[in-house]
N, C-alpha and C positions, 0 to 999 in steps of 0.2 A: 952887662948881662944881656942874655939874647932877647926881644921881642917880644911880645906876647901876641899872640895872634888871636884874634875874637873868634868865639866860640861861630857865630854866625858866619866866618869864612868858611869853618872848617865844613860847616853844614853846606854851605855852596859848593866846597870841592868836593864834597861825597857826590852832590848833586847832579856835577858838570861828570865826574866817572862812570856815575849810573850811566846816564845818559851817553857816554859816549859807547858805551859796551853793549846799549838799547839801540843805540843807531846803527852800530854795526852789523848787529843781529835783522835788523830792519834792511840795511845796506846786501846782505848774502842773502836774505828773503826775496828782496827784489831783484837779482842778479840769479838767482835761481829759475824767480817764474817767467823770467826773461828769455831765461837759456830753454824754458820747457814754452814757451810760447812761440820762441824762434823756431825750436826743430818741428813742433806742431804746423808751425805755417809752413815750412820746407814740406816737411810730411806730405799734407794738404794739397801742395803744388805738385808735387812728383807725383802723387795718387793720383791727379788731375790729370797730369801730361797722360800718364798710363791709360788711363778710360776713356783717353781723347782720342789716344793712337789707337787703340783698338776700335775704339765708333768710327776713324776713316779707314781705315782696313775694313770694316764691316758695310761703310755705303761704297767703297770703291768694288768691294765682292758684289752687292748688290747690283751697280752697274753692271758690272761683267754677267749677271746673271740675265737682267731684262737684255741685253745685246744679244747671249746668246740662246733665248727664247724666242725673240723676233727673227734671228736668222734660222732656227728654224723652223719656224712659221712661213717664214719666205719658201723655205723649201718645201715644205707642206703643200701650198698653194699652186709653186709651180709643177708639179706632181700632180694636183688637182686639176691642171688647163688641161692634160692631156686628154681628157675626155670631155665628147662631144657634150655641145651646151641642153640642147633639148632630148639628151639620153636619161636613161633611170640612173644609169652609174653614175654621173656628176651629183646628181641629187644624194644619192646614198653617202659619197664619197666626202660630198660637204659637210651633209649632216652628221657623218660619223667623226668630221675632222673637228667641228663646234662643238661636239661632245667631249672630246679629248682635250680641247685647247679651250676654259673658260674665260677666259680673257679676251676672246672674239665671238662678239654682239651680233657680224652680219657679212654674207660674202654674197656678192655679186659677180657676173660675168656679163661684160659688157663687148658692144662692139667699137668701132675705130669712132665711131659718132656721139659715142657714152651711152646709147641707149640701152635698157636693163634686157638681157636675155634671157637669163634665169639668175636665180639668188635662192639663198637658204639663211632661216634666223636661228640664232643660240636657244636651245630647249629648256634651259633654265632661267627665264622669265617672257617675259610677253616682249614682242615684238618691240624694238627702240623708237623707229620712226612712227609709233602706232600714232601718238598724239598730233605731231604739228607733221607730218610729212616727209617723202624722201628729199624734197623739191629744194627743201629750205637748208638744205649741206651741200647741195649740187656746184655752188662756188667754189667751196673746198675741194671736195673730188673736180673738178675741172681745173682748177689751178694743179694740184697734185700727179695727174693725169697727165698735165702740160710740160709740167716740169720732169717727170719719170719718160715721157716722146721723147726729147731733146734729149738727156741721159743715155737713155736705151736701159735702164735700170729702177728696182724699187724707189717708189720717194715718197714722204711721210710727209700728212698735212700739217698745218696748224690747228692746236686743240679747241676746240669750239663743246658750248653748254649744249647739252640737249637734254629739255623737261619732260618727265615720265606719267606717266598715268595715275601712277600713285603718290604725286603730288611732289616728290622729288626729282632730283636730275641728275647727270653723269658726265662726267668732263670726256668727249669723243676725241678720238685722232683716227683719221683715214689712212688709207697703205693701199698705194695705187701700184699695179704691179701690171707691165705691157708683158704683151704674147708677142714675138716675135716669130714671124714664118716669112723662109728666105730675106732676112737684112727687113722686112718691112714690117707694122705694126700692125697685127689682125684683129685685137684686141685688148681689152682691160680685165684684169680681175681686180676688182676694190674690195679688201676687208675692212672691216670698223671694230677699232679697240676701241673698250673701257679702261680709260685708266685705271680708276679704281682695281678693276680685271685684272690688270697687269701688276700692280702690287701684291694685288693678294695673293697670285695664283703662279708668279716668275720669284717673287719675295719674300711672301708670307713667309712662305714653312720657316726659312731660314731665321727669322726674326727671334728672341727672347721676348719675356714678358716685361718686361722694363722698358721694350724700344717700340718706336712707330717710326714707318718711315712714309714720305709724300712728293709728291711733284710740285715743286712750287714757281712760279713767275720772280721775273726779277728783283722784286717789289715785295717779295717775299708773300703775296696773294695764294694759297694753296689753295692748285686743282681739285688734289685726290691725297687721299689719306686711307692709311691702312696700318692698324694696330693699336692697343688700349694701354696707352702707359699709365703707370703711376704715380699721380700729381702729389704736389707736396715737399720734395725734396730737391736736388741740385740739379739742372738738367744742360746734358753737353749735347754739342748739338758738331753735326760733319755735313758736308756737302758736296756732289758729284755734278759736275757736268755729262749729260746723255746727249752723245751728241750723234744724231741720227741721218739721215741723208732726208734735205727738203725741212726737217726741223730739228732744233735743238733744248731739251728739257732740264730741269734741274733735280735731281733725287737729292733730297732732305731727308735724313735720320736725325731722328732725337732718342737720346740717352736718360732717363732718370737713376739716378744713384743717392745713394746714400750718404752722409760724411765721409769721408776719408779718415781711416785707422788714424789713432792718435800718435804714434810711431812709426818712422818706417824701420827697415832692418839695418839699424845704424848701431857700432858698439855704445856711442856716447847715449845713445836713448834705450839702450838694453840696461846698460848701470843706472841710468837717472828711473826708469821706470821700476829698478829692481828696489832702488833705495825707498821708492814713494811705496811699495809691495811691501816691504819689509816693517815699517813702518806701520799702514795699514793693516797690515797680519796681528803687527803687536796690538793695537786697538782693538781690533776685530777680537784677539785672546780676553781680551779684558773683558770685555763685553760680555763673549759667549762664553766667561767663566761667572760670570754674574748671573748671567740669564740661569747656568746650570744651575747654578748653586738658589736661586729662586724656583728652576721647575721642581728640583730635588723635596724642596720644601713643601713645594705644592702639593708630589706626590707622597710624601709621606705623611700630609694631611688627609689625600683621600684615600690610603692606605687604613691610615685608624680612622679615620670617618667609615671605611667599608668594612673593616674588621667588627668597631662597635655597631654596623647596623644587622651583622650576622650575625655578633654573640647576642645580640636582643630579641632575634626570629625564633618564634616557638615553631618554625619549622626545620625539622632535620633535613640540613643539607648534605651529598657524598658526592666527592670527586673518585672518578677511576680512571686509569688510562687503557691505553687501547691495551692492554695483557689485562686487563681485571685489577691490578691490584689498584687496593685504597691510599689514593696520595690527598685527600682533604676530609675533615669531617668540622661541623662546628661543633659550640657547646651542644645545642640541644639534641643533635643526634646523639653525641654522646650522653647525656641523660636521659633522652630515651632507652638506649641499648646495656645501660650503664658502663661501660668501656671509657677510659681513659683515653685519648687522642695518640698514647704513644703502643697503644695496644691495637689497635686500627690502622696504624701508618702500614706498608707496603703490603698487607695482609691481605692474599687471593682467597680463592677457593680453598676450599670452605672458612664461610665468615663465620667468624666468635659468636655470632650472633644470634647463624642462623638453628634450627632448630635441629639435631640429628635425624628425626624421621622424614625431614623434607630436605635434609640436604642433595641427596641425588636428581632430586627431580627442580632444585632454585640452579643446581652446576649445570644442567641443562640445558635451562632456560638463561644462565648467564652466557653459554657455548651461542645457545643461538643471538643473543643480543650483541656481543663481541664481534658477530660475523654479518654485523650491518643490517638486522633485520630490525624497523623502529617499531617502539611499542608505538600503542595508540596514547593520541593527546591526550586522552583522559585520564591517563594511566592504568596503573591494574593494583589490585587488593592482592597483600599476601601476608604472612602472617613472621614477625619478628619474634625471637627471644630475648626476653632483659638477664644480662650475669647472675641473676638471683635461677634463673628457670622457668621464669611465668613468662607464658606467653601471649601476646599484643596483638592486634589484627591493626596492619597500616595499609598505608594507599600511597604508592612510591609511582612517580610521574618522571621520566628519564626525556633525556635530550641529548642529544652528540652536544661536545663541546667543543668549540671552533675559537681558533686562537687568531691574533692580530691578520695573520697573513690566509685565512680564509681555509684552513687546513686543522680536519678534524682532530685533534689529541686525547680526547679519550669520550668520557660518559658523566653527566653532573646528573643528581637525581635528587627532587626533594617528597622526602618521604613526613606522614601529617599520618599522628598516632590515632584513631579512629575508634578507638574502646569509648568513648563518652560519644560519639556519637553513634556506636550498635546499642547502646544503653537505652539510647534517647529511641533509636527507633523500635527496638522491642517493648521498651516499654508503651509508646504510639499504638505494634502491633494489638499489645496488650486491651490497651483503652480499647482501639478498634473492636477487638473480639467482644469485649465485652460493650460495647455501643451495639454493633450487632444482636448479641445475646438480648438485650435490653429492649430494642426495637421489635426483637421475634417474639418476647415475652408480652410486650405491647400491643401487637398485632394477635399477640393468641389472646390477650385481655378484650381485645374492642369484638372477637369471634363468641364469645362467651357466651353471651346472648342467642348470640346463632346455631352453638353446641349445644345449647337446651329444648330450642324450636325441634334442631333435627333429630334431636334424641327420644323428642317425646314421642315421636310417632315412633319407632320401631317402641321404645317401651310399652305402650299404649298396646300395641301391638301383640307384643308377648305378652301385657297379663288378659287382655279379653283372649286368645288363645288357651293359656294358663287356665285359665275359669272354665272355659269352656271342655277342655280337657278333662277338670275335675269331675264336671256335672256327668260326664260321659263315665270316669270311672266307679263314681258312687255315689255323687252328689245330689241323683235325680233322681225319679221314681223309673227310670229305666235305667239308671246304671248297672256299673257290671257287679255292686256287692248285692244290689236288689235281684240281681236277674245274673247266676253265676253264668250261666249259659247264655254271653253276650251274643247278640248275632254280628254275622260279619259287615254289616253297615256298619254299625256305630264301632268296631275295630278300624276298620276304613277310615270314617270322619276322626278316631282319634289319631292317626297315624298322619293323618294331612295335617290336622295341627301341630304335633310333635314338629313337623317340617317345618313349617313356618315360622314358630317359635325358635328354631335354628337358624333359617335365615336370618330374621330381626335381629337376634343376637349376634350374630356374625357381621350383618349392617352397621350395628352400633359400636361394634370393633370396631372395625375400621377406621370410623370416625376416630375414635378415639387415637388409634393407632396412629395416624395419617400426623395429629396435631401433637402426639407423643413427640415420633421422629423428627418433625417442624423444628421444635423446641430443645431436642436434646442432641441430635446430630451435629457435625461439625469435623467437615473431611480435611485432615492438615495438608493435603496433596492433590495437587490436580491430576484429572485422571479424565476417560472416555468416556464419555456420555451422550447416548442416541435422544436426539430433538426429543423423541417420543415421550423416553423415560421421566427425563423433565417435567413433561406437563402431565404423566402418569402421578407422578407424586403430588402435583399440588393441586389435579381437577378435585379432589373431594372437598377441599378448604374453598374452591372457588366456587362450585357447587353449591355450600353452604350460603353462603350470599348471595349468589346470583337466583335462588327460590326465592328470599322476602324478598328481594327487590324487583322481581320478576324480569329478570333477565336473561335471555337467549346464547349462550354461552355458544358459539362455533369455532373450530378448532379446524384450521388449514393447513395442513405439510405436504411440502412437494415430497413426490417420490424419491426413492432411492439416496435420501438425503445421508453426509456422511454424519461420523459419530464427532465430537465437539471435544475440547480438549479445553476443563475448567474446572473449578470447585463446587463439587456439584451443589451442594446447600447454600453456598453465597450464589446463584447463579438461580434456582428456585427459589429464594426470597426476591428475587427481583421481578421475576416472573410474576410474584404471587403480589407482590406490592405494586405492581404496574396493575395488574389484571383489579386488583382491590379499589386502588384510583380510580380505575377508567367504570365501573359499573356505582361508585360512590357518585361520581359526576352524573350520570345521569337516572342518579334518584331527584324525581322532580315529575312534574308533568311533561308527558308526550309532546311536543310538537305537530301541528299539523304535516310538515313535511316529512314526520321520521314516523313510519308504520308503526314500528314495534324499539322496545331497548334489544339495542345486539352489541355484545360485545363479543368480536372478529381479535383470534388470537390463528397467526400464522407464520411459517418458517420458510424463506426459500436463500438459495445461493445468493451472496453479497455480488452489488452492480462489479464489472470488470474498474471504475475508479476506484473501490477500495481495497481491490485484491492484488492491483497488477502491481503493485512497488515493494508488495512484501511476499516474503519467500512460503506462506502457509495458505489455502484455502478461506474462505469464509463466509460463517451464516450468518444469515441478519431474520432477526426476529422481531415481529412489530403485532403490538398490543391495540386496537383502536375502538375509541367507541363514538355513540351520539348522542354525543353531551354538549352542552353551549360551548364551547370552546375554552380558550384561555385568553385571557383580554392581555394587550400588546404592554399594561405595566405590570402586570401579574410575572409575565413569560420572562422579561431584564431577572427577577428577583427565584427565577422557580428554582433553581440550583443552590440559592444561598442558603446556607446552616441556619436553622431556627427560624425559617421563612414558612409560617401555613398559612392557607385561606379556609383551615377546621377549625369548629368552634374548640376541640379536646384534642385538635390534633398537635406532635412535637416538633414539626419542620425540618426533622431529617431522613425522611423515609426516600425521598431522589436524593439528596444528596449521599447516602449511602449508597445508592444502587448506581450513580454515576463512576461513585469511587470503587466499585466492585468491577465494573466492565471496563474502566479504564487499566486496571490491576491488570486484566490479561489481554490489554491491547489494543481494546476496542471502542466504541465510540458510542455514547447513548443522547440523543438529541428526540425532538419532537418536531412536527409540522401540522397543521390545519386537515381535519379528513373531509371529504366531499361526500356529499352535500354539507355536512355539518360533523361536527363531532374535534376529534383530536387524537392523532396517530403519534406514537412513541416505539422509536425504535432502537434497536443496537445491534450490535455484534458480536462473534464470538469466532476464536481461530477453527479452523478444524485438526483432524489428527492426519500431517504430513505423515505420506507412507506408509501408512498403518490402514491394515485391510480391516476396514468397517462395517461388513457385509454382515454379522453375526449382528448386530447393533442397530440395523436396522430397522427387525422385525418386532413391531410394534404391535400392543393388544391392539385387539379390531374397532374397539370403543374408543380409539384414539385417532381415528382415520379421519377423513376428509368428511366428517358428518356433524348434522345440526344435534348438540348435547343440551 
């Protein structure tokens, strides 16, 4: 029978199998990155040779360039000898020629002796030999000079340093050039390059930004340098022999570049590159099918996260696009309007909504919103219908709506149902009317007292008249039952009483009358009202108090003033509560500085600062008297609700009358009066374009006089 082989081989040979089918896999991995690491460094080299040959093609140009710059510079100058040394034209002719040619620092003309005849410097910096002298090159140019005799042609020094003014130097080369007249040497003209000069201004242009090229010694010591390459990466470098007559230079270019491509245009690295492509795409799917399949989720997170954060807004949102029609509503709009979302979807003009007697004039106003006119930020109130027929008063606040790529798509608008809050404010109205009413009835309460002073005298008045009256018609032993045959005296004295007894009565109207109107007036609408009329209505209640308190009431209007555009009885309780303050305040003892109590009530045109930024006129009216003042913690608190310094007083009689001048726009503050006292003033608009000449003419007891 056959063998039995232990379980523990069999597990060795599975072992040595794995392993051989792992090494081999290991074995074409390595054989792989071998063949991509071989054509990588092929690549690399051939990339190399490429950028090399083009850098000596590019200094071997560069030579040919300085070569044929300097020849013609040669010819420039011998062009320049033709003219006399101590004429204007050499001078001109030079200086225009170092203009043209930056690269030359300096020409001289010299004689057969070397000494200088005339010369011209380059206009684009200071003079070269400024610092150490011409003296200290004169070797140079004399050897160059020596050697261009014997020639009979240009000949080029060796480069010598020469230090600048501004603390730097310049690598020089001389260019000695003989005049020849009839076979013999009548002269020198010597120029002086800058090297540098000559890179920049024969080479520059021609250079890239990656390259700098330089003169360098053999020792690789660089003269001159010109260009800003880019450090960091591979740099090839080429080099030229300049070989010139009397000297020989060496031009250096350097090349910075970048790695060389990881392929070149080889088919075996087009399939290796395509399979490593192929490969990475398939990763890359993987990947960016994960990624999707995670943003998906993301977005359909913040989808219902944004869905539930608008079904939970109790503000109605609406989408529409650029035609009008309705492409979004949320829940609460649709509970507002009661409509169904699929009863709103593409629905133009006219909306289900709106009300039939305003639909011509909302399609209008939607004609014009469509055609790019923006509401204001704030929005605007207008008035919705619910499915049932009752209608809403909303405040709809629109915006373009602008989509990812910055491009308007239609109108989003959120609309905020405002019945709870007209509720809130008429009902406030309400309260206010009646705080008012409360205050005028208050104010007629604290007069009371004062309606009996001033009544008594005209009463008083008419019954001694009364009495007297009687005794005249029988009461007396001369009346008219005792004596039917009255004489016309005592007709007379009865007749002037009967009058008088009419006036008083008519006096005591008044009164009456004045504090009737006070109390029961109450104009729902602003309207025109002349300064005058104003203080016509309330002088008899100030009157009233300003006799016990013995105070001089004067009343100041400028002329021609226009007519005021307010509620005339809220606007005369301010008047009358101002005027009531300011003569309450100076019940007290006189001052020696203040003569007499004067309480100064006058009207003129508001300063050009309160006028000039709004489109109305305005008067300003200021109440003042001389009274102690108001102490600087009194003044923090005068405006707050239920703030007095009365023993019986209720602490809202300014803060009502601030809230009354602010209502039409104007501004009620106080300030300090001189000498003493305390001035309270406000405002009030006037009536824009409205001829107020009729309005003006005031009773004459209302004029510019002491009351």
């Amino acid at each position: 029978m056959a063998p039995t082989v232990p379980s523990w081989w069999r597990r060795l040979g599975s072992l040595n199998r794995l392993w051989h089918r792992w090494s081999l896999w290991v074995w074409l991995m390595l054989l792989v990155v071998s063949v991509l690491v071989t054509l990588v460094w092929l690549a690399g080299r051939y990339e190399a040779s490429q950028v090399q040959s083009r850098l000596e093609a590019d200094a071997a140009e560069a030579v040919n360039d300085i070569r044929t710059g300097l020849a013609r510079n040669v010819q420039s100058l011998q062009a320049l000898s033709a003219n006399e040394p101590d004429s204007a034209g050499w001078a001109k002719a030079a200086a225009e020629l170092l203009r043209e040619r930056r690269e030359l620092m300096r020409i001289e003309l010299r004689n057969p002796a070397l000494a200088v005849l005339a010369q011209a410097d380059t206009p684009y910096r200071a003079p070269v030999f400024e610092l150490l002298g011409r003296e200290n090159a004169q070797t140079d140019v004399g050897l160059a000079c020596a050697t261009a005799r014997r020639f009979s042609g240009p000949i080029y020094s060796t480069s010598f340093f020469l230090p600048q003014t501004d603390g730097l130097g310049l690598e020089m080369v001389e260019l000695c050039l003989p005049l020849m007249v009839s076979g013999r040497v009548s002269g020198y003209l010597v120029a002086t390059y800058s090297l540098p000069g000559v890179l920049a201004d024969l080479v520059g242009r021609q250079l890239t930004r990656s390259q700098e090229v330089s003169f360098v010694e053999a020792d690789g010591t660089r003269l001159a340098l010109h260009g800003t390459a880019r450090r960091g990466t591979r740099v090839f470098t080429a080099q030229q022999l300049l070989d010139l007559p009397g000297n020989t230079l060496v031009l250096r270019m350097d090349s910075w570049h970048g790695a060389p491509d990881v392929f070149p245009n080889i088919m075996t690295a087009l399939v290796t590159l395509m399979s490593i492509a192929l490969v990475s795409v398939t990763i890359l799917l993987v990947k960016d099918t994960r990624r999707r399949l995670r943003v998906e989720r993301d977005l359909a997170d913040a989808l219902a996260f944004r869905k539930a954060m608008e079904d939970s807004l109790l503000t109605g949102l609406r989408a529409r696009d650029l035609e009008g029609r309705i492409t979004y509503v949320n829940p609460a709009f649709c509970q507002m309007v009661g409509f169904a979302p699929e009863e709103l979807w593409g629905r133009s003009a006219p909306a289900p909504y709106w009300p039939p007697e305003l639909a011509d004039e909302y399609r209008q106003r939607q004609t014009i919103r469509l055609a790019g006119n923006m509401p204001p930020r704030e929005g605007f109130e207008s008035v919705f219908m619910h499915k049932d027929g009752s209608r809403f008063p909303v405040l709809v606040i629109e915006a373009p709506l602008i989509n990812a790529h910055g491009t308007q798509t239609g109108w989003m608008s959120a609309v905020l149902d405002i019945s709870e809050q007209r509720r809130v404010e008429e009902l406030s109205r309400t309260s206010q009317d009646r705080l008012q009413a409360t205050a005028r009835l208050a104010t007629v309460g604290e007069m009371a007292s004062l309606l009996s002073h001033e009544l008594n005298q005209p009463l008083a008045a008419i019954s001694s008249y009364a009495t007297g009256s009687l005794n005249l018609l029988g009461g007396g032993p001369h009346g008219a039952q005792g004596h039917p045959q009255a004489d016309a005296e005592d007709l007379k004295d009865l007749r002037v009483a009967m009058q008088r007894i009419a006036e008083q009565a008519e006096r005591a109207g008044r009164v009456i009358k004045s504090v009737h109107g006070f109390v029961r007036r109450r104009a729902q609408a602003r309207e025109a009202v002349a300064p005058a009329a104003l203080f016509d209505a309330i002088m008899p209640l100030v009157h009233l108090q300003a006799r016990k308190l013995a105070v001089r009431v004067q009343l100041d209007l400028s002329p021609n003033l226009p007519a005021v555009l307010c509620d005339r009885t809220m606007v005369e309780q301010v008047l009358l509560n101002l005027a009531r303050n300011a003569m309450q305040a100076m019940d007290g003892p006189v001052p020696p500085a203040v003569r007499e109590r004067l309480l100064l009530m006058r009207v003129r045109p508001a300063g050009a600062n309160l006028g000039a930024s709004r489109p109305l006129g305005w008067l300003e009216f200021s109440v003042a008297d001389v009274g102690p003042g108001i102490q600087p913690d009194v003044a923090d608190r005068l405006f707050t609700p239920f703030f007095t310094t009365k023993v019986e007083g209720m602490g809202l009689g300014l803060n009502l009358c601030r809230t009354v001048i602010e209502q039409h726009g104007g501004f009620l503050g106080f300030e300090d009066n001189q000498p003493q006292g305390t001035v309270f003033r406000f405002t009030l608009p006037t009536c824009s374009g409205q001829d107020a000449s009729t309005l003006h003419d005031a009773p004459a007891a209302l004029g510019s006089a002491n009351l």
